[in-house]
VOGU-3710 file (C-alpha; in Angstrom, 3 decimals, decimal comma):
1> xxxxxxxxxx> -30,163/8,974/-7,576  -27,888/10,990/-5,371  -29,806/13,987/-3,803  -28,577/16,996/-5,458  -27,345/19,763/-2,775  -26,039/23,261/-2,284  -22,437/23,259/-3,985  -20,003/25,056/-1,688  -16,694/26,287/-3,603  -13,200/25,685/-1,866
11> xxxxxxxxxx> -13,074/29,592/-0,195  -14,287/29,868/2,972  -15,112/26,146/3,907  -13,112/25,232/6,913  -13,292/21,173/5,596  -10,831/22,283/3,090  -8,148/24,559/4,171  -5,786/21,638/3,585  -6,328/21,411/0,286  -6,856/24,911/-0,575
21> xxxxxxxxxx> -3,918/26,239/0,887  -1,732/24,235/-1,050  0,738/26,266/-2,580  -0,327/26,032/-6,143  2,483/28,569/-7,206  4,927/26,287/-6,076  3,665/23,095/-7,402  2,446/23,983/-11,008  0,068/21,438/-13,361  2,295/18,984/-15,122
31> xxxxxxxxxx> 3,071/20,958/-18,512  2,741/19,916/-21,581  5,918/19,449/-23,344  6,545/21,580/-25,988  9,176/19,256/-27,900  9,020/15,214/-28,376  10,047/12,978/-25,272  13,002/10,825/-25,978  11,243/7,062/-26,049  13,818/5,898/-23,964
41> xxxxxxxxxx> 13,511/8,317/-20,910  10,137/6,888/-21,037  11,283/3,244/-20,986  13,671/4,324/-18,150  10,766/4,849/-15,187  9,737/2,326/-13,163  5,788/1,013/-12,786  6,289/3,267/-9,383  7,328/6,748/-10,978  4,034/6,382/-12,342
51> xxxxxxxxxx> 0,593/8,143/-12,078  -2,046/6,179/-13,790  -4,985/7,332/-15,219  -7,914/4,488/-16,096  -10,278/5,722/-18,665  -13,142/3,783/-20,791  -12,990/5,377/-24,076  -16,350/4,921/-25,314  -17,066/7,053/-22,097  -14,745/9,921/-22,690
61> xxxxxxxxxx> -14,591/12,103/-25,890  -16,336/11,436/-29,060  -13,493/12,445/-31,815  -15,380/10,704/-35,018  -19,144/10,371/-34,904  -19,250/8,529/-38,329  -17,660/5,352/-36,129  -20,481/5,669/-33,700  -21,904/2,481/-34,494  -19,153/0,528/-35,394
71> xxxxxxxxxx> -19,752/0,278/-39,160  -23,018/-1,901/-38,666  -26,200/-1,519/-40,008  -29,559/-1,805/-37,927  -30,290/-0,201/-34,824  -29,188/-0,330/-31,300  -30,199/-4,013/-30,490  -27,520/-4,622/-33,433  -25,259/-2,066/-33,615  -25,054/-1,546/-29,684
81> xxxxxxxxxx> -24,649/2,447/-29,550  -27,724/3,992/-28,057  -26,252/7,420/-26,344  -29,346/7,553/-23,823  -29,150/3,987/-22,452  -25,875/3,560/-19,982  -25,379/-0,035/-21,171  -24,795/0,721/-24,435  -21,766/1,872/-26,814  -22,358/6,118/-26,643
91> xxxxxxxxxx> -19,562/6,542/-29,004  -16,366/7,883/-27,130  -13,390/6,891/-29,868  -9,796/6,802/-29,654  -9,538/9,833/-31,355  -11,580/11,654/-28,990  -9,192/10,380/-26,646  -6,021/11,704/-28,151  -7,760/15,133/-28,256  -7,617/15,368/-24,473
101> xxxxxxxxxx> -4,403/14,509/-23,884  -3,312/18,035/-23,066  -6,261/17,433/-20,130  -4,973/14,159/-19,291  -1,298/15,071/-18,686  -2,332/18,488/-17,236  -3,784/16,220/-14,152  -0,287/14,811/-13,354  -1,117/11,796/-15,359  2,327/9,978/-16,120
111> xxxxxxxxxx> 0,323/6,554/-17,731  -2,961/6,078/-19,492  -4,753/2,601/-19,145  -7,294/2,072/-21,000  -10,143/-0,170/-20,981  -9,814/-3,582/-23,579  -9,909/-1,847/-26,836  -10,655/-5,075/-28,764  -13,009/-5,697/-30,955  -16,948/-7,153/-29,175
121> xxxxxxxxxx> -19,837/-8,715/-29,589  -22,109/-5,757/-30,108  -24,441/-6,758/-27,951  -25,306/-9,874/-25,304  -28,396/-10,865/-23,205  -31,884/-12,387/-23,674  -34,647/-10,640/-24,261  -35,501/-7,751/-22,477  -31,753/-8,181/-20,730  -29,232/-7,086/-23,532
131> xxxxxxxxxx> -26,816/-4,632/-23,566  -23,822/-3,775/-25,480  -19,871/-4,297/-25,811  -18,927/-0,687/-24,751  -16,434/-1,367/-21,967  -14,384/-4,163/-24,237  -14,806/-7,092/-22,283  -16,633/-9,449/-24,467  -14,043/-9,833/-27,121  -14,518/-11,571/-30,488
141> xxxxxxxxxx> -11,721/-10,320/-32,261  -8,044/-10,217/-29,757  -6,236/-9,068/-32,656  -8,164/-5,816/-34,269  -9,746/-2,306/-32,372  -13,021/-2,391/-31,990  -14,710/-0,342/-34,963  -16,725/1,904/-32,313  -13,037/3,024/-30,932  -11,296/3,569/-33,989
151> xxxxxxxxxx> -8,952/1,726/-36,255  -5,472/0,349/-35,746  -3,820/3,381/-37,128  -6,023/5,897/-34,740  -4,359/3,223/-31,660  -0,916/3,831/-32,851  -1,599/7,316/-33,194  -2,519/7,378/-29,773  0,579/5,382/-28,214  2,747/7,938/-30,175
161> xxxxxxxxxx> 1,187/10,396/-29,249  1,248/9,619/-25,696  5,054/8,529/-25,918  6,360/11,700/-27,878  4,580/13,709/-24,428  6,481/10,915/-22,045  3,551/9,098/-21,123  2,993/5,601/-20,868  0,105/3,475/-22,633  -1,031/0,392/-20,105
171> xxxxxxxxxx> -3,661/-2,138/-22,092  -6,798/-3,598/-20,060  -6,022/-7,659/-21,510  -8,815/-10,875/-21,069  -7,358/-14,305/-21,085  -10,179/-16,129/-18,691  -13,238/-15,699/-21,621  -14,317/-14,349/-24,825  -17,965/-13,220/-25,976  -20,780/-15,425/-24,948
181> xxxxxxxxxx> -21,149/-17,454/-28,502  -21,197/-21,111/-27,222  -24,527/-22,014/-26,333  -25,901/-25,349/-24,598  -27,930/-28,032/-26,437  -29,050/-29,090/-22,626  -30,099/-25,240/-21,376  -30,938/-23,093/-24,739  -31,589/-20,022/-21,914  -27,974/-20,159/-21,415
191> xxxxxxxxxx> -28,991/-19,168/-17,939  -27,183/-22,763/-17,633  -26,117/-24,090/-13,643  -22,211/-24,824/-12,910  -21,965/-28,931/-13,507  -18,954/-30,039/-11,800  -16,080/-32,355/-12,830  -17,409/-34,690/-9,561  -20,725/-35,349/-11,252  -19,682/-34,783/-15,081
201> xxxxxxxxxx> -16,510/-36,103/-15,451  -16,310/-36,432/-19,249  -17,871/-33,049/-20,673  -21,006/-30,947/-18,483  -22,966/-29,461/-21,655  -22,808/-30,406/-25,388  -21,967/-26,643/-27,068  -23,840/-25,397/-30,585  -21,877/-22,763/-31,933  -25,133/-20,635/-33,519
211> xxxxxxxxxx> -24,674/-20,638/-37,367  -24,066/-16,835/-38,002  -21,239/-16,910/-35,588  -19,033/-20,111/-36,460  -16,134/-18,167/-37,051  -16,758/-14,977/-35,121  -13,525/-15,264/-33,239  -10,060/-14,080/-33,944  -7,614/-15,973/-33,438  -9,273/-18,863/-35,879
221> xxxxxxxxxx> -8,808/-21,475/-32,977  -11,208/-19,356/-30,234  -14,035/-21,001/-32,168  -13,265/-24,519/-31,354  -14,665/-25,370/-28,213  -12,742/-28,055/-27,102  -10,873/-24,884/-25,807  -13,084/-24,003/-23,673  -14,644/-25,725/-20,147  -18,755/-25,490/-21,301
231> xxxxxxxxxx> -19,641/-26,249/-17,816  -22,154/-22,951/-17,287  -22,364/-20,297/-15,117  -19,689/-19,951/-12,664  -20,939/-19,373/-8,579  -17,281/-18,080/-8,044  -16,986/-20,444/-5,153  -14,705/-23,754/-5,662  -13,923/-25,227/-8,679  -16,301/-23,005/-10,667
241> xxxxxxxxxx> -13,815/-19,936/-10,167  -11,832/-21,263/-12,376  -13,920/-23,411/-14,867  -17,365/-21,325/-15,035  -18,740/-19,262/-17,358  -18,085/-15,446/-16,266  -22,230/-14,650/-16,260  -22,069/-16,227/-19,104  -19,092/-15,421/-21,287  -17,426/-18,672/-22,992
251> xxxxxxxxxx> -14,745/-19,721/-20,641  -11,387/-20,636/-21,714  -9,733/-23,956/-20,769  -6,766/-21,823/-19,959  -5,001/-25,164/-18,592  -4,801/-26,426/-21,772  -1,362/-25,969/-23,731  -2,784/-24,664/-26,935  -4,595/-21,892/-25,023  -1,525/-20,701/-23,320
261> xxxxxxxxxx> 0,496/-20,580/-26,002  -2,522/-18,650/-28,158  -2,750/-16,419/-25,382  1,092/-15,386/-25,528  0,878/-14,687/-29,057  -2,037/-12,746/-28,839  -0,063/-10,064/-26,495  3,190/-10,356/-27,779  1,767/-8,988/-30,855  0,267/-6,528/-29,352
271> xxxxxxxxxx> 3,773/-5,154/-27,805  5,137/-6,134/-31,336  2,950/-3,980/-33,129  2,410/-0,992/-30,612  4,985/-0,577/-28,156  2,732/-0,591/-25,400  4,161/0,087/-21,927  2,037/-2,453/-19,376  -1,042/-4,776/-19,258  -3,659/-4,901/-16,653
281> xxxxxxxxxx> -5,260/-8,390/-16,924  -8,670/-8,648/-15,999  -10,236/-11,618/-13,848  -6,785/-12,805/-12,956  -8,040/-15,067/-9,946  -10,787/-17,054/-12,555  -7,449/-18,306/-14,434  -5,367/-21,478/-12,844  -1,755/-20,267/-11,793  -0,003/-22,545/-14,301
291> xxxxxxxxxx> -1,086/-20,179/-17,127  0,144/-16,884/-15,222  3,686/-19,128/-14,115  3,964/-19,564/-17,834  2,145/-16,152/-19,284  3,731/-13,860/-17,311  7,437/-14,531/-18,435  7,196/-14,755/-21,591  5,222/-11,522/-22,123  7,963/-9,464/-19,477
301> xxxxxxxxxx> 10,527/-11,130/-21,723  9,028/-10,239/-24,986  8,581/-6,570/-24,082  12,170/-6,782/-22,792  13,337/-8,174/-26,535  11,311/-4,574/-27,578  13,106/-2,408/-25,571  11,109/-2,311/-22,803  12,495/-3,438/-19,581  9,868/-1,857/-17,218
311> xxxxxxxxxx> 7,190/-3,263/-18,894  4,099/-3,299/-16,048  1,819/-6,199/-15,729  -0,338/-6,236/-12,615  -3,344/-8,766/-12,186  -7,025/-7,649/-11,351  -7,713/-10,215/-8,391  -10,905/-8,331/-6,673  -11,052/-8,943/-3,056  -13,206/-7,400/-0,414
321> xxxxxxxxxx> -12,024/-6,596/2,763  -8,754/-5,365/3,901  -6,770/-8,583/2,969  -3,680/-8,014/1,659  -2,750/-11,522/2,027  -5,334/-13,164/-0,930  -3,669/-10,579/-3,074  -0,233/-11,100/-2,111  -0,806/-15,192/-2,939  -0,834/-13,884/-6,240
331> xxxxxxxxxx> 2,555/-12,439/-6,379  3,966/-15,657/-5,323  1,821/-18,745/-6,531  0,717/-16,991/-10,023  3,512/-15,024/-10,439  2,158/-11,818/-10,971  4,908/-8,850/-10,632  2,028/-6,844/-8,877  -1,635/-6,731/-8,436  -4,380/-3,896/-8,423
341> xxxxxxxxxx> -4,698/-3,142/-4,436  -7,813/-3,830/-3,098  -7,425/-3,757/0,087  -5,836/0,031/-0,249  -9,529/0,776/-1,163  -10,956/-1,303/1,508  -8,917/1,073/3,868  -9,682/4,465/2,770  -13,377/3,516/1,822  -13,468/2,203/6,088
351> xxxxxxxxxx> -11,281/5,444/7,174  -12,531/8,389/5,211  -15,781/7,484/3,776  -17,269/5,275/7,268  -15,527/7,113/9,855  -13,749/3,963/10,721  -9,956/4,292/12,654  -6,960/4,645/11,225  -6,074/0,893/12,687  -7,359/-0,069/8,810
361> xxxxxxxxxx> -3,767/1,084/7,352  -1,538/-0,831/10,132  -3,322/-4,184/9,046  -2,857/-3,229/5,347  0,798/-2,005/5,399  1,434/-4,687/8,063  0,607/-7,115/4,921  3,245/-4,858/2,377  5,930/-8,279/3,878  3,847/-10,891/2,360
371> xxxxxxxxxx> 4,050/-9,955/-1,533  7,087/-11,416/-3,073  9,910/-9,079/-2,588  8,325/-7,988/0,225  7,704/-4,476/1,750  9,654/-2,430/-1,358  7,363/-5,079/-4,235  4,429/-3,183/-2,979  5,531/0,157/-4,068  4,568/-1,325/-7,589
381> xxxxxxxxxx> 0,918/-1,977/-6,825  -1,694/-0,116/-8,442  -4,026/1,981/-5,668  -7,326/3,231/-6,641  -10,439/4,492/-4,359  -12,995/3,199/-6,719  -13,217/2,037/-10,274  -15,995/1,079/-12,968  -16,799/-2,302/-11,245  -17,252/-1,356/-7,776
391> xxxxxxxxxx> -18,156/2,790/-8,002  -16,940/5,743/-7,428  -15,164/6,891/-4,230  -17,314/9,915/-4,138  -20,489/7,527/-4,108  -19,263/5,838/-0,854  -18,089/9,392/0,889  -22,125/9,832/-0,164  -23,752/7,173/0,977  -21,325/6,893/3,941
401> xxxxxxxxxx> -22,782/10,507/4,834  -25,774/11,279/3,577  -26,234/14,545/5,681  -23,279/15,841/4,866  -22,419/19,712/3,174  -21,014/19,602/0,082  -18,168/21,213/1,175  -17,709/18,033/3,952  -17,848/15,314/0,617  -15,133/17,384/-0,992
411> xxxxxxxxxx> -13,130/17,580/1,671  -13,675/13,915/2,165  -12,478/12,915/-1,265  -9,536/15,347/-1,376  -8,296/13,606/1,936  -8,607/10,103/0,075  -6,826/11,587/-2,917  -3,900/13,108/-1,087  -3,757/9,422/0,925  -3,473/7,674/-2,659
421> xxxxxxxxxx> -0,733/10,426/-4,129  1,304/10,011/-1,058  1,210/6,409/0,088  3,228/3,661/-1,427  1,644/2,123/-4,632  1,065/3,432/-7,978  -1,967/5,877/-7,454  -4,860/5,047/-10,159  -7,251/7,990/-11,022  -10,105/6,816/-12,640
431> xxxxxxxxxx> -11,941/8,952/-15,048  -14,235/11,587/-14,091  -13,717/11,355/-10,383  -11,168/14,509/-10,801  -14,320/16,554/-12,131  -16,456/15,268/-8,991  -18,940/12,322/-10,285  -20,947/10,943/-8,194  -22,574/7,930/-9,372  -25,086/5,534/-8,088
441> xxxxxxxxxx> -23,201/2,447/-7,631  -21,483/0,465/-8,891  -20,826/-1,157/-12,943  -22,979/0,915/-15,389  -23,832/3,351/-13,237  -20,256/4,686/-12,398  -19,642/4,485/-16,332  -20,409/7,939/-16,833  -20,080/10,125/-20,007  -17,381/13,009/-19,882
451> xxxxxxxxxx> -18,700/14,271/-22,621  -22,375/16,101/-23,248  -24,251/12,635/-21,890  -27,918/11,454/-22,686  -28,920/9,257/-19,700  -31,117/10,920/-17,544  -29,756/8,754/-14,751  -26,269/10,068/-14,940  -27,603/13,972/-15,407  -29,922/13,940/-12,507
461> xxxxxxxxxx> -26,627/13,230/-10,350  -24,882/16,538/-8,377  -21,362/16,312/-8,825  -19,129/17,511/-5,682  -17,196/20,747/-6,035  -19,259/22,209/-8,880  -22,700/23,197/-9,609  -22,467/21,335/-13,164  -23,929/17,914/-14,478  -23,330/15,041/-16,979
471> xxxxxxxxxx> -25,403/16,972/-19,232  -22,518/19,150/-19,934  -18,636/18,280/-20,589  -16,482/18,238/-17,517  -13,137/19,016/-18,849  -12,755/21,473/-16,115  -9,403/22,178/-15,300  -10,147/24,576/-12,876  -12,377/22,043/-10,560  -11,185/21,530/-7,217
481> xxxxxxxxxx> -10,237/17,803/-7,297  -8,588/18,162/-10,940  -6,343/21,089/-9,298  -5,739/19,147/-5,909  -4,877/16,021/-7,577  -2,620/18,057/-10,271  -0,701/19,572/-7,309  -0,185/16,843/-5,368  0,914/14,588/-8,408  3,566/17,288/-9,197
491> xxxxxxxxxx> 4,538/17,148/-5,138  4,918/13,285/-6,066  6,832/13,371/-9,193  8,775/15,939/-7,959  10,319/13,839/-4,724  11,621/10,577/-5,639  10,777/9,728/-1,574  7,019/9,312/-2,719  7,268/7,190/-5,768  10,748/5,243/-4,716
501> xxxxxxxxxx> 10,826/5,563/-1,240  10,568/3,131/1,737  7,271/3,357/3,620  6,960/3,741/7,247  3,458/3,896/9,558  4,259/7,000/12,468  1,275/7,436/14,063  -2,808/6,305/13,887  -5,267/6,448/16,257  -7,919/3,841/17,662
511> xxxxxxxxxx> -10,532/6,551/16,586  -10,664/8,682/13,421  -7,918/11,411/13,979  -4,067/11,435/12,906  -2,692/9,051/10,406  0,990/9,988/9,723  3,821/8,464/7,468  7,210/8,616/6,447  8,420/7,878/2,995  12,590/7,956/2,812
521> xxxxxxxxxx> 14,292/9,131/-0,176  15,736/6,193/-1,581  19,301/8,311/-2,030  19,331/11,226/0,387  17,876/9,001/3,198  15,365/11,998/3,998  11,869/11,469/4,802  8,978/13,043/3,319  6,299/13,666/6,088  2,897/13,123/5,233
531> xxxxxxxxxx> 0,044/13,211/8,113  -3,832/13,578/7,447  -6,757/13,827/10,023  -9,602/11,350/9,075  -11,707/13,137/11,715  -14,536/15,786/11,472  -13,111/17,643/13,743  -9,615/19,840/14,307  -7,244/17,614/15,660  -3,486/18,485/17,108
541> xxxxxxxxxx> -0,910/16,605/18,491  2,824/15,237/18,356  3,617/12,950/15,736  6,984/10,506/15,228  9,779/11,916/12,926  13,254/10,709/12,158  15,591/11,515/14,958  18,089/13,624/12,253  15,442/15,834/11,188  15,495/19,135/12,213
551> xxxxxxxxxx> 13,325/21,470/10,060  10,329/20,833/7,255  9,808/22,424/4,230  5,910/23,128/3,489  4,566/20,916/0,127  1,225/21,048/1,456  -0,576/21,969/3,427  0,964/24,003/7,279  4,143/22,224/8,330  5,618/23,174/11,212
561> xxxxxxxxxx> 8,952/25,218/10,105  10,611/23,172/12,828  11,033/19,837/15,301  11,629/21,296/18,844  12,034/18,276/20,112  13,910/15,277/18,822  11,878/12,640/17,314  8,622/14,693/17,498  6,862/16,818/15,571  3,868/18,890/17,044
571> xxxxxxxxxx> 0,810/19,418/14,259  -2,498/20,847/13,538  -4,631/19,826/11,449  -8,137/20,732/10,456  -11,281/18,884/9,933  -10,249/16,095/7,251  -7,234/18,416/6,287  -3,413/17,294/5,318  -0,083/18,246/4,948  2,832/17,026/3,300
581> xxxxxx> 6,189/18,332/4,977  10,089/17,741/3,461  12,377/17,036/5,826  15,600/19,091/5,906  18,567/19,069/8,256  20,760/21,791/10,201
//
């Protein structure tokens, strides 16, 4: 549990004069359009116009209780939805989903992605260890909505919704496994060890397809498992990456043709049917390259046949560190167009959550030349500070400093926000971080409930910024993080140098202090000046600006109204504070 503490508001806190003097009259929330969208202004943006919000929908509004349990009978150990245990379904819909769209887009949100919405295996694990299909990753059925979501008319609802307000729909898509149905005649426990090829050359473990689930899976051939590697658990080291069973989820034999070609249909359909605007594929690096050099084409090309020529695919390769190398192999050997950036995390986690210097962004931008295309391929990566695998941003800024005010954490996390917003990449939100959750790690327990939740180990939780809890809703649109990052996704939207622009690193520090940028309007050739001070204390100083500019326009934050002298730009800065400054010219 995260100690609860005094909740200090934005007025008066010196941490967050930054971000509270922003000049919200200036930058409105994104409104919400009060006639359709043309479709194909939508079509027209590029992956890095976007702002991306990632949401699990079981986790985020309940719109149809009578779906709660997915039209099956029993209790939770079949039916999977128990509200008060946080492994289970808790019966968010699509519905619920669509209700809060006004909320969504009213954060700056230009892109939803949501979690795999296919239909799962209610529930997995042995006895004493199960827990349910709520986040969408053990699929049974690639082709149909899970019946806890919704139906396939309540999906298309919500895609045309989404398009008629100009916002794009990204699907969460699994090729590497589906549920754990194959069990092992040699290791009934399924709690089976990785056999290699070395030492079991012709087949590791005979499978037994259980009786009441012989033709569970949909497409028909996912229950024939010659297609998949039945070799048990992966160690994620070596050969097992590829060929092991994810914790026990069947593994596909995604080298073989017949799988590849499934695969393809399977999410060609999907853009087919829907009109869906990008995929995020899960457990990219478990799958050889030869399926990516021959998946990814032919879905761009299908959603290109659709109309749909910036369709956005970008590969979930998870990566500790700050090593943007492992995730730029991706780009070239695989194929992938982009790739979620882990090491983006890696270098706010290291510079505003551990006090760590700003040296953390010249090694990652330093690696922006290694993805293919190079420096301007990077503007399409996805950015995030903390997701439902690894935990919440705020949970690091916590445990990075556990003495710290209130006031300090918010601070903290508005710095990392305004980083993400301004940067190159696509900047992911995820869910609930804009209304200040704090959970306490990592996988199901930074899975919390926007809506009224039941687990007592989400509600005992303070949230930063506000003196509520996940006992209550937290569609706040007044909180401090849903305001900053509403402003500073208009700032972005509104100045093609942030979402199109060329990147370049000014100034950092061997010890936490000023980080500036440049981002150069791809047409105009002006920069947009964004500087932040990673340190707990007031910092001022001179930082680099392009030799033609002359005066700065204040999007955030204090800019100085002018450069005195050429090529330098002095600044102050408070603790953990930011500003964002447009160039302009005599």
């Amino acid at each position: 549990m995260i100690a609860r503490k005094t909740v200090s508001a934005c007025l008066g806190a010196a941490f967050l004069l930054s971000g509270c003097a922003m000049a919200r009259a200036q930058v409105p929330s994104a409104p919400v359009p009060s006639a359709t969208v043309p479709l194909s202004s939508v079509r027209e943006r590029l992956p890095e116009d976007e702002v991306i919000y990632f949401v699990l929908p079981d986790r985020f509004a309940n719109g149809d209780t009578a779906n709660d349990a997915g039209g099956i009978a029993g209790g939770p150990m079949q039916s999977g939805y128990d509200p008060v245990h946080k492994g289970f379904y808790h019966g968010g819909d699509l519905r619920g989903l669509m209700g809060q769209l006004d909320y969504i887009q009213g954060l700056g949100a230009t892109a939803i992605w949501l979690a795999p919405v296919f239909e799962n295996k209610a529930v997995q694990g042995g006895p004493g260890e199960e827990s349910a299909g709520y986040h969408g990753y053990w699929v049974t059925d690639f082709t149909r909505v899970d019946p806890h979501l919704g139906t396939e008319a309540d999906f298309r609802s919500l895609v045309d919704a989404a398009h008629a307000r100009g916002m794009k729909v990204y699907m969460d898509i699994i090729t590497n496994h589906s549920a754990d149905v194959i069990q092992y005649r040699e290791c009934p426990n399924s709690a089976c060890p990785y056999r290699s090829i070395a030492d079991y050359p012709d087949g590791a473990y005979t499978p037994v397809v259980p009786a009441g689930e012989a033709g569970v899976k949909v497409p028909t051939w996912l229950n024939d498992p010659q297609y998949y590697h039945n070799r048990g658990n992966s160690t994620f080291r070596g050969e097992s990456s590829l060929m092991g069973d994810f914790v026990g989820l069947d593994d596909l034999a995604t080298e073989n043709p017949r799988v590849v070609s499934g695969m393809i249909d399977i999410y060609a359909d999907w853009i087919d049917r829907f009109g869906i605007d990008g995929y995020r594929v899960d457990t990219a690096r478990h799958v050889n390259p030869e399926f990516w050099q021959a998946f990814v084409p032919a879905i761009l090309e299908r959603a290109r046949l659709r109309g749909i020529p910036n369709f956005h695919i970008f590969g979930e390769v998870a990566n500790d560190g700050i090593n943007p190398g492992y995730l730029a192999r991706h780009t070239i050997v695989d194929g992938f167009p982009a790739v979620l950036d882990f090491a983006f995390m890696a270098s706010v986690h290291a510079t505003v959550a551990r006090d760590q210097s700003p040296e953390a962004f010249d090694l990652l931008f330093r690696g922006d030349a290694l993805y293919r295309g190079g420096e301007m391929a990077a503007l399409r990566l996805p950015t995030f500070l903390g997701n439902h695998d690894a935990g919440r941003f705020a949970t690091f800024v916590a445990r990075g400093n556990p003495n710290a005010s209130d006031a300090e954490r918010l601070a903290r996390v508005r710095l990392g926000h305004a980083m993400m917003l301004t940067m190159r990449g696509v900047p992911t939100v995820y869910y609930g971080d804009e209304q200040g959750f704090v959970g306490d790690g990592g996988d199901q327990d930074a899975r919390e409930d926007m809506f009224p939740s039941r687990v007592a180990s989400y509600n005992d939780n303070d949230l930063i910024g506000t003196a509520a809890t996940t006992a209550s809703a937290n569609f706040d649109t007044g909180h401090p993080l849903y305001r900053t990052i509403s402003e500073l996704s208009a700032i972005r939207r509104s100045h093609p140098a942030l979402t199109r622009g060329r990147q370049i690193l000014r100034n950092f520090g061997e010890t936490p202090g000023l980080l500036a940028i440049s981002r150069i309007d791809p047409v105009t050739g002006r920069e947009v000046v964004a500087v932040f001070n990673t340190s707990s204390s007031a910092q001022s100083g001179n930082i680099i600006v392009d030799r033609a500019t002359t005066r700065f326009t204040t999007l955030a934050g204090d800019c100085p109204a002018a450069v005195r002298v050429t090529g330098s730009a002095a600044i102050t800065l408070p603790a953990f504070g930011y500003m964002i400054c447009a160039a302009e010219t005599l």
